[in-house]
N, C-alpha and C positions, 0 to 999 in steps of 0.2 A: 720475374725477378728470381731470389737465391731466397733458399731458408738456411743457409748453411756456410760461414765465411770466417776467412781467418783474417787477424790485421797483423802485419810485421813489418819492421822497420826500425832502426833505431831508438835506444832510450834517447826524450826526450822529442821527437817528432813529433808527438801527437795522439799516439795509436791509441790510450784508453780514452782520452776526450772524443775522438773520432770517432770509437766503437760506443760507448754511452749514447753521443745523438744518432750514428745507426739504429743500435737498439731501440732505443724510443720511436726514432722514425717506421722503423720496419714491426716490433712489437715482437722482437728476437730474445732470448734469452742471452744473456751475457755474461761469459766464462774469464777469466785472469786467471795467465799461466802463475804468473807472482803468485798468486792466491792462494796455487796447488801446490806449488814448490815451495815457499817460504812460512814456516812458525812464526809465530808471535813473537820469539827467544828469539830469532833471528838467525835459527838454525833450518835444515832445508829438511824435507824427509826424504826415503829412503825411494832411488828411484823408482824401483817396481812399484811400490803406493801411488807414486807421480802417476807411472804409466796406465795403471787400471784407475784409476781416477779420470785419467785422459779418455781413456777407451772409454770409458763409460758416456762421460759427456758426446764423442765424436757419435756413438749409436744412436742418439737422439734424435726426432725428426728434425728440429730446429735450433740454431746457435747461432753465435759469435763467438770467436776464442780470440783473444789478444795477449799476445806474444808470442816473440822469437823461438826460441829454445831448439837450436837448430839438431839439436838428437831425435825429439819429434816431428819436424817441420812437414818431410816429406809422406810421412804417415797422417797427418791433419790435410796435407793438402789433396792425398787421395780421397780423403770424405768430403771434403767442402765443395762449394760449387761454386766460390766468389774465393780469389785472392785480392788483397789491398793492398800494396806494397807502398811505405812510407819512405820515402825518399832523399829526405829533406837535407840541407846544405849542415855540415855538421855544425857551425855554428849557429844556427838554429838549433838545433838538437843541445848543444852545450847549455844554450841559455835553458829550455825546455827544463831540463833535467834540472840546474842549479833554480830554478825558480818554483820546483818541489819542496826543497828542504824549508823544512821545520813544518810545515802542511800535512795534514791528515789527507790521507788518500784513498777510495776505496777499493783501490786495485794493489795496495798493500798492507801486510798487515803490521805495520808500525809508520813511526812518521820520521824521517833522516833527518838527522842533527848536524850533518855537515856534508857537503860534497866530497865523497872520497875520492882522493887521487888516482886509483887504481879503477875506479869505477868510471871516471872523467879518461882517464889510457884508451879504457874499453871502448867508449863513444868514439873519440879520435880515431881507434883505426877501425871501426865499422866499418867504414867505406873498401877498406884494402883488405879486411881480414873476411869480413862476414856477406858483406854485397854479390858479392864473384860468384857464392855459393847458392845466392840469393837467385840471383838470375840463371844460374845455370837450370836451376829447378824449376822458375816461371818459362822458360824458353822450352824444357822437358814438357810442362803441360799446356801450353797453350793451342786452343784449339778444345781442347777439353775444356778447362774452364774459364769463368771469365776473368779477366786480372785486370786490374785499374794500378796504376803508380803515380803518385801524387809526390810532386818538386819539391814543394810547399803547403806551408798549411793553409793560402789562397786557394791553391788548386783545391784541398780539401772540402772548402768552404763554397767553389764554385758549386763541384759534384754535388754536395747535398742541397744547393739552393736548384740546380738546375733538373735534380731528381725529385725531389719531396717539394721543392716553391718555397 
């Protein structure tokens, strides 16, 4: 198998529920990009902190890293040895994300009071803005590493019944 995988895909797909029972399944450590990038105040820090905080995790023998964040993507995906690419229909993905709000979550560090509009734009055009880029980069390494794309959060639920039982 991999000690080493990143999950990306759309808010609201799935990706820290999915990387949670990874983790557990596999007995990986589990990183959130949210985690590094966002304050408590709801202010973000300063990227270079981002990035040696990133580096730091990526040298490790073992992880999960969950999220996007497509300025690091292709430098996560040169360490990792498993991509996950979440794929899902964006309306799924819409509900996903609005069915956060007012939830404590522990891949963030506060809990959203209301679905932003701007933030609900951002999902809608995942598919047109962010995908393309998405793939161009799994299509760059494949062959090198492994990559699974899941439709749905079925398919998700297939993988890990038909990998772990």
């Amino acid at each position: 198998m991999f000690q080493k995988a990143i999950i990306i895909g759309c808010p609201g797909a799935g990706k820290s529920t999915f990387a949670r029972k990874l983790s557990d399944k596999m007995h990986l450590p589990l990183y959130y990009l949210d985690m590094l990038w966002h304050k408590p105040d709801r202010t973000t820090v300063d990227r270079n902190i981002f990035d040696e905080k990133l580096k730091e995790i990526v040298l490790k023998e073992k992880w999960i890293i969950d999220g996007n964040y497509g300025r690091t993507l292709e430098m996560r995906i040169q360490w990792c040895e498993a991509i996950f690419l979440l794929d899902s229909p964006v309306e799924e993905c819409l509900v996903g994300a609005k069915s956060r709000i007012g939830k404590q979550r522990v891949d963030m560090p506060w809990i959203e009071t209301e679905f932003d509009e701007e933030f609900k734009q951002w999902i809608m055009d995942f598919p047109k803005n962010e995908l393309p880029i998405v793939y161009e980069l799994l299509d760059r390494y494949k062959g090198e590493k492994s990559i699974y794309v899941f439709y749905s959060r079925a398919d998700i639920e297939d993988y890990l019944s038909k990998t772990f039982g």
